[in-house]
N, C-alpha and C positions, 0 to 999 in steps of 0.2 A: 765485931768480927775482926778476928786477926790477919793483917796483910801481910804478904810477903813482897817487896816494891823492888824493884830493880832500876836503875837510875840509867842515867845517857851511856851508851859506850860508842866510843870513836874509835876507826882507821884511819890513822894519819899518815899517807904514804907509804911505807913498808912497816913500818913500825906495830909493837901486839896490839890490841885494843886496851885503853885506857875507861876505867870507868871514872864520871864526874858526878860529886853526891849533889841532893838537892838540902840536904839537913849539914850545917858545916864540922858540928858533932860526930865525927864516926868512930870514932876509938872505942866506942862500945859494942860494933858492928864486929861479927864474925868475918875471917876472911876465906876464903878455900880459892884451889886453884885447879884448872885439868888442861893437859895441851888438847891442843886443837887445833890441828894439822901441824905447822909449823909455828904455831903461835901459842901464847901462853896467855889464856883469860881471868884474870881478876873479877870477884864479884862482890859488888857490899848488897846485904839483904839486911830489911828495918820490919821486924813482924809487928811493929809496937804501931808507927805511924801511920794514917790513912793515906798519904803520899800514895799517887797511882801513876806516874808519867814517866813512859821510857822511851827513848829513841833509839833505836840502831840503825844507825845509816851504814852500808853498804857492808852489811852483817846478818848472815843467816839467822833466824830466830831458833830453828832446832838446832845448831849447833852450837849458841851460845847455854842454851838451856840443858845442853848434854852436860857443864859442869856441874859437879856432886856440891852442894851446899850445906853446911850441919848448921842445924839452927840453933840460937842461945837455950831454947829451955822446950824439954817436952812439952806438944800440944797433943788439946783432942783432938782438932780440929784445922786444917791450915787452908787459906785460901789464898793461891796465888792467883793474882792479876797483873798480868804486865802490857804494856801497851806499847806497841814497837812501829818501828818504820816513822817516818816523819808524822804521819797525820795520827797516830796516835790509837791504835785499837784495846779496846778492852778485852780480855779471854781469860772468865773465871774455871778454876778448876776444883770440881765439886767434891772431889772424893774425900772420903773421913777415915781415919785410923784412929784404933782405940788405945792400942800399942805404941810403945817409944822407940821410934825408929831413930835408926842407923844416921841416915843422910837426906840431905832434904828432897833429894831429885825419888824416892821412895813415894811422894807425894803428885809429882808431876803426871799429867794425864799420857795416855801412849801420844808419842808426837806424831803421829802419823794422822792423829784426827784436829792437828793444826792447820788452820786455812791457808791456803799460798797469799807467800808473799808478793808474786808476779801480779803486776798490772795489767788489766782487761782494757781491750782496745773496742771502742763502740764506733760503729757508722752508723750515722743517722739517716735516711732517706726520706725527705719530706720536710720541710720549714713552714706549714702552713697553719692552718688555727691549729692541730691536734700536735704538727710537729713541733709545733712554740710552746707549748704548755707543757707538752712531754722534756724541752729542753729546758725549759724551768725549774720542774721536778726533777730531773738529773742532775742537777746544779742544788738544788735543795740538798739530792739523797746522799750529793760528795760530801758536804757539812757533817750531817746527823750520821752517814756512816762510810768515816773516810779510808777501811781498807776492807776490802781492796782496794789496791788505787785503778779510781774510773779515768781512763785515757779516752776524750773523745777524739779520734782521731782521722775524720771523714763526716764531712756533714753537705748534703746537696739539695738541690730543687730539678725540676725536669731541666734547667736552661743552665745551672750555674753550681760550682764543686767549690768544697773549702776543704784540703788535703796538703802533708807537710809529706814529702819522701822519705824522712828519717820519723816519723808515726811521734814527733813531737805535740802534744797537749795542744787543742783548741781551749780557748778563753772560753767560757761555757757563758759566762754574761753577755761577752760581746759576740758570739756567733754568729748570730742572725746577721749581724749591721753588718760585719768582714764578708761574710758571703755576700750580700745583696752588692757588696765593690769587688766581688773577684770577677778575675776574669778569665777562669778556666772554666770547661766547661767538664760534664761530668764526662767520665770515662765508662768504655762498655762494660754492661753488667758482670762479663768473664775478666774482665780487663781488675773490675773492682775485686771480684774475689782473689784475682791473682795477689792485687797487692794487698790484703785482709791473710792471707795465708802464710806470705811475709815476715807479717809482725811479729813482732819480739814476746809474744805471749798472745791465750785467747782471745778470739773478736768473737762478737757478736754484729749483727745486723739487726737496727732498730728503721721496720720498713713501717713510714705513717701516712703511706701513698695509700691509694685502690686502683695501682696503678697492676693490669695485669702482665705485663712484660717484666715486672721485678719482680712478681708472684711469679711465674714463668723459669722464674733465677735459681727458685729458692731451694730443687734437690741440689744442684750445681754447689751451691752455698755450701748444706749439707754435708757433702760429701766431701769437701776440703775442710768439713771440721768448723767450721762458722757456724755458730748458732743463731737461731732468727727469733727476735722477736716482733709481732706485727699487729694491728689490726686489722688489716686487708682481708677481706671476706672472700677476694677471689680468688684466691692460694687455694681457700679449702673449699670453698661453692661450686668452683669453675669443674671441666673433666674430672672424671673420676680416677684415672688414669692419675691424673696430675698430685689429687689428693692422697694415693699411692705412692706416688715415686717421693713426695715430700717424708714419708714418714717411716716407707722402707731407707729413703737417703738416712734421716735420725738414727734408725736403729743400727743399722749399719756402720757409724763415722761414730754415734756415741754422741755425736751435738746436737742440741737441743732446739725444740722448736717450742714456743709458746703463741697462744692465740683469743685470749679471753678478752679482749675489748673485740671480737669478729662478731660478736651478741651482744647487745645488751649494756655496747662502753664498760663503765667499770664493773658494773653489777657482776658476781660470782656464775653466770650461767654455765659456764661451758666446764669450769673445776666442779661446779655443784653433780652434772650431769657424769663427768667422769668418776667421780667418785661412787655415785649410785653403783653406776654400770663395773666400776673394776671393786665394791664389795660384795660383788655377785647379788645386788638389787636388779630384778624384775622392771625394766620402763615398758608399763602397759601406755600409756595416752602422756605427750606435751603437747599443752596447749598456752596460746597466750597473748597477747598484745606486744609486738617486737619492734613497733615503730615510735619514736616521740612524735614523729610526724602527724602520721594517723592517730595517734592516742589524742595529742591535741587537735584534731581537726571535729573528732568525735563527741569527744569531751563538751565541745562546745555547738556544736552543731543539734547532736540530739541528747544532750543535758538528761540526768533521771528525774528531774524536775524541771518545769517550763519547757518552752519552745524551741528555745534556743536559734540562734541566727541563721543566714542566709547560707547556703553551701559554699557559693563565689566570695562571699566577703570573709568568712571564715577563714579560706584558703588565701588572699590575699593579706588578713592578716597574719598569718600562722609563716609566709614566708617574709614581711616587714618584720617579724620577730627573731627570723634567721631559723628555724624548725627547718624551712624546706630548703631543697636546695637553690641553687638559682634560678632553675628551671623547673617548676612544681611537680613536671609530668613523671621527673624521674625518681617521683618519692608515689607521686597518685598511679600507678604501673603495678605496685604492689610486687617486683622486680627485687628492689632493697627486703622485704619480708619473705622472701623464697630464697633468695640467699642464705637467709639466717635459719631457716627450716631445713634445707639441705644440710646444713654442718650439722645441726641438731640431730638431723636424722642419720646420719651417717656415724656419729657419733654413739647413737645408740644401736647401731648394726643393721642400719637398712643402707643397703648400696646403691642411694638415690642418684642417676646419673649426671644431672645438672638442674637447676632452678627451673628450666622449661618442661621438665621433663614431670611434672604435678600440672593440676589444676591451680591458676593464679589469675581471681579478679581484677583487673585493669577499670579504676573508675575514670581514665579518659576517655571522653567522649568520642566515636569515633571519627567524627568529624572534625576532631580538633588534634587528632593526633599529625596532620599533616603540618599543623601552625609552624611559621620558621622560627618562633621563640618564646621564651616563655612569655614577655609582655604579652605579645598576640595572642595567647593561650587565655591568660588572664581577662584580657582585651574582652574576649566571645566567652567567656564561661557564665557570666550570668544566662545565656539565653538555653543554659542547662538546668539553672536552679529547677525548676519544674520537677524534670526526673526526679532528684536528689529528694524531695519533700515529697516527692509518691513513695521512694520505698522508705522515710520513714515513719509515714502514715501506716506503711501496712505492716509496719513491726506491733501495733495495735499499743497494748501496754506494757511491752516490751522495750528495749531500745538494742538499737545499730552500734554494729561495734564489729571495727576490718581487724580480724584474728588468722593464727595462724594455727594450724593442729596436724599433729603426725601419730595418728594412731600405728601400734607397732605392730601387733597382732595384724590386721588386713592389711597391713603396709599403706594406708593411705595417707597422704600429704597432699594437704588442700590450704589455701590462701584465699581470702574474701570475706565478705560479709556474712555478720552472723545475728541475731537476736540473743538478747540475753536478759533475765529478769532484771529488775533494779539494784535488787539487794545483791546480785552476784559480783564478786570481786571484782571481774572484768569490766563491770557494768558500773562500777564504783571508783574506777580511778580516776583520779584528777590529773590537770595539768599536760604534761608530757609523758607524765610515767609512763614504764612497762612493766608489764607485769607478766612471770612466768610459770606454772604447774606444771610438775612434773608427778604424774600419778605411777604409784608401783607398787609394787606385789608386798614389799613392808608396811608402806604407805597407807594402802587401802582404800578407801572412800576418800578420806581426808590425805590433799594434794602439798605435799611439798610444794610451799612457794615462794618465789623472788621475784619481789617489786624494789622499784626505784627509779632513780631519774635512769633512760635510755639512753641520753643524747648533750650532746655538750663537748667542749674540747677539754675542759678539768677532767669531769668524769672518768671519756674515753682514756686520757692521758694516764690518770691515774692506774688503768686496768693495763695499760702495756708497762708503766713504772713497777708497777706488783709483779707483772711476768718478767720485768728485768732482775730481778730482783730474787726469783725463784733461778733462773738461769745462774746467776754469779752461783750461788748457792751451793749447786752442781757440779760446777766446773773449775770454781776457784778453788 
């Protein structure tokens, strides 16, 4: 393939931009020249060498590229790649001519589908398992794709803020350690948007709370043009009302919202479902298993083969394994899976008012819903197992399995237990998975489906990294 390479160019003080070759040979290099503003730019172009590294520090990239370059010898074919700004980008330009053109800039793509040079300002919200992984991955995706440049510049937990006034660069390594020694504390959620609105270029908000007072934030956000990325299920679970003002705030300001770890962590659910619904696909019936929690609790409990174990001692293992939360009750409430049905379903145009507002199986006992903890919880739940091995005796050769289904047609959305044969997919996952069907009018019989791990902080992380990632996309 033939390159066309551009080499370092510097502003030295007032001085024009000087180019510095990487090949110490240029006498064979064509030269061209074109003013540019007040300054006169010099260009050496090598189509021969694969050389690909260009820097322009504090140098517009369409304005250096507006110089006309004639190249040594007709091609079919030219492909330029230049790689600008310190951290180095690649941007091939594909187009072919079969004709021997004039000048080289005849080749260049329209500059207007150049990505900006400006640096994206991220606030993170959350240091905790999902927020540490996701700040790992940010720190990965500056490496592998370092422009735009990611400026994290706001990183917090509920009690403590890491923030510079002039939206100077946090160490993305050392993050976590600097906050856990700062000793500011965060600022009101209005207080942060003021200074996100500030910055010297786009921010985003990276919220990895389920905190719902920052879901609470998020048309505010919005509407000053900060885009959000989250997994926060109660942004879009919570009021209806609220799930409204977040997406009329979008449409309106033009910033973006992303939310696919709110189902499923990484897994595709919520792009998969939009995509159905906006290429005018029919969602008759989602159905699915939404919980790792439950998925593992089941999995093991009534196996499609064997016995399978106690219901208490399952559950006590499934939370030493970290699956539940701290507190079992508020994974067994079935509360976290009506969450994830509401978006679902709103998503596909039912105007479900909030998670309470369905039928939702709660398998705590109701005598133990009063317990002051989860130990205590844990404490008395064996003198439940009983229950638990009646109903899944009387799934007969069947097995138990806590699903979630929104039929769209009757508009019902329900959460609980269900029977399912053995061979059926639901009935068939292992592990934690979850697994999701989405049946529709293309679809037919045979269900559109997404399985995989549900639950995890890589996972989850990864699905709010991917929506970061569509966001820059957007807006840089």
């Amino acid at each position: 393939m033939d390159l066309a390479v551009l080499y370092r160019c510097e502003i030295l003080n007032d001085s024009p931009p000087v180019m510095s070759l990487a090949e110490p040979d240029s006498k064979k290099w064509p030269k061209s020249s074109k003013m540019i503003g007040a300054q006169e730019t010099s260009a050496i172009v090598d189509f021969h060498n694969p050389c690909h590294i260009i820097t322009l520090d504090k140098f517009a990239p369409h304005q250096f590229l507006a110089s006309h370059i004639t190249p040594p010898q007709p091609r079919d074919s030219y492909h330029l790649i230049f790689q600008m700004s310190r951290q180095a980008l690649s941007y091939p330009a594909v187009e072919k001519h079969q004709k021997k053109p004039s000048t080289f800039n005849h080749y260049v793509q329209d500059l207007s589908s150049m990505p900006s040079t400006n640096p994206i300002f991220i606030a993170v919200i959350g240091a905790g398992g999902v927020g540490k992984c996701f700040l790992s991955q940010l720190r990965d995706l500056t490496i592998r794709r370092p422009f735009p440049k990611l400026n994290l510049c706001y990183i917090a937990t509920s009690r403590k803020a890491l923030y510079n006034d002039d939206y100077s660069s946090i160490d993305l390594e050392s993050a976590v350690d600097i906050l856990a020694k700062s000793s500011k504390t965060p600022p009101s959620l209005p207080d942060l948007v003021a200074y996100l609105t500030k910055a010297p270029g786009k921010a985003i908000i990276v919220d990895n709370t389920s905190s719902q007072d920052v879901a609470d934030a998020y048309p505010t956000a919005l509407k000053a043009g900060i885009s959000v990325v989250t997994p926060n299920k109660k942004a879009f679970s919570g009021p209806y009302k609220l799930w409204q003002d977040i997406f009329q705030a979008s449409a309106t300001s033009g910033a973006k919202v992303y939310h696919e770890s709110s189902v499923g962590a990484g897994l595709p659910v919520i792009s998969t479902l939009k995509d159905l619904v906006e290429t005018g696909d029919e969602i008759t019936k989602i159905e699915g298993v939404f919980s790792g929690t439950m998925s593992f609790l089941f999995n093991s409990f009534a196996p499609t083969s064997g016995s399978g174990g106690k219901w208490s001692d399952e559950v006590k293992k499934a939370k030493e394994l970290g699956y539940t939360e701290p507190d079992p009750r508020d994974d067994l409430n079935g509360l976290d899976v009506a969450r994830k049905l509401t978006i679902l379903a709103r998503l596909a145009g039912l105007p479900v008012e909030s998670p309470t507002s369905f039928p939702v199986e709660s398998l705590i006992p109701k005598e133990l819903e009063s317990c002051s903890s989860g130990d205590e919880f844990l404490e008395k739940l064996p003198s439940f197992d009983q229950k638990m091995d009646e109903k899944k005796a009387s799934a007969g050769n069947k097995v138990l399995r806590f699903v979630g289904s929104i039929d769209v047609a009757s508009k019902d959305v329900k959460v609980g237990l269900q029977t399912f044969e053995p061979s059926h997919p639901i009935a068939a996952l292992k592990g934690s998975d979850n697994i999701i069907s989405f049946y529709t009018k293309r679809y037919g019989s045979n269900a559109l489906i997404v399985q995989g791990a549900g639950a995890g902080g890589d996972v989850t992380a990864m699905g709010v990294t991917a929506d970061l990632i569509k966001v820059i996309g957007q807006i840089s």
